[in-house]
Each structure stands twice: as C-alpha cells, then as structure tokens.
C-alpha positions in Angstrom: 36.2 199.4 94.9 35.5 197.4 91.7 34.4 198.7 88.5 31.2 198.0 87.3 30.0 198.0 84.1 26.7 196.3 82.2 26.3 193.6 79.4 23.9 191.9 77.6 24.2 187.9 78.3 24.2 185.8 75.1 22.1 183.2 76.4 18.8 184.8 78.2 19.5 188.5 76.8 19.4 190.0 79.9 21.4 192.9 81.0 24.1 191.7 83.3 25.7 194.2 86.1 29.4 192.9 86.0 31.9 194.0 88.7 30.2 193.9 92.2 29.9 190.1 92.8 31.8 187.0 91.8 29.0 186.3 89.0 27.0 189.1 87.3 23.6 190.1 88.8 21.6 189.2 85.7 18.2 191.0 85.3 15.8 191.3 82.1 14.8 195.4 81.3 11.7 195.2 83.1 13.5 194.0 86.0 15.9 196.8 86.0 13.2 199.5 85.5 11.1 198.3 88.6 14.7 198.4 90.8 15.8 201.6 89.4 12.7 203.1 89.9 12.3 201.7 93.9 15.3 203.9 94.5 14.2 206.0 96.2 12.6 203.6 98.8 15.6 201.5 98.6 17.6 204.6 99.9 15.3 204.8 102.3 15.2 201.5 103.6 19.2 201.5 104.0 19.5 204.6 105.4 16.9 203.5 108.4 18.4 200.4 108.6 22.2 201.1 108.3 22.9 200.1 111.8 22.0 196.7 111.4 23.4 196.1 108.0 26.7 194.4 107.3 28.7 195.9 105.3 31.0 193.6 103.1 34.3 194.5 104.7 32.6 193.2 107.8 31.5 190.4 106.2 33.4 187.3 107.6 35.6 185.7 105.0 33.8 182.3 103.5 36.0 179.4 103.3 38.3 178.8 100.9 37.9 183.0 100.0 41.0 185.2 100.0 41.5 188.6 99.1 44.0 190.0 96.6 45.1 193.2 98.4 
C-alpha cells in the first residue's frame, strides 16, 4: 500500500492528495471539507455496496500498465 501524503499545487493552490493514483486528486479546501465531512455516508455507501465494488487488485490491468512487485 502506497503512502499518501498532501500538498498544496503551485498553480491552482489546491490541496493535492499524492500517493493513491498515478496523478494527485486535486481538490480546493472547500472541496475537501464537503468529502470529509460525507464520511460518514460514504462509509455507508461502501459498506452496502462492497459486493459489487471492484477492488483495484481486481481491477484488470490497462494496456501498456505493469506492476513493480
């Protein structure tokens, strides 16, 4: 599992979450504040749904993707 950490971008000054996808998932503060507090419903939502989620080891591998392990 990767590490994730958070930084501000330079151009748009938006906090970046670094770590969990090839690019960052960029969001401005108020963006992060409505996620953060969803979380609660977004727990919820998985947890009812986690039979018919993928998860990204089950993910099929895109073309051209290959994994460093």
């Amino acid at each position: 599992m990767a590490t994730l950490t958070m930084t501000v971008s330079k151009e748009k000054k938006c906090a970046q979450l670094n770590g969990l996808r090839r690019f960052p998932i960029s969001l401005y503060y108020d963006e992060w504040l409505q996620v953060l507090n969803a979380a609660p419903k977004i727990l919820e939502f998985l947890k009812a749904n986690e039979k018919e989620l993928s998860r990204k080891a089950d993910a099929p591998a895109k073309a051209g993707s290959f994994a460093l392990n």
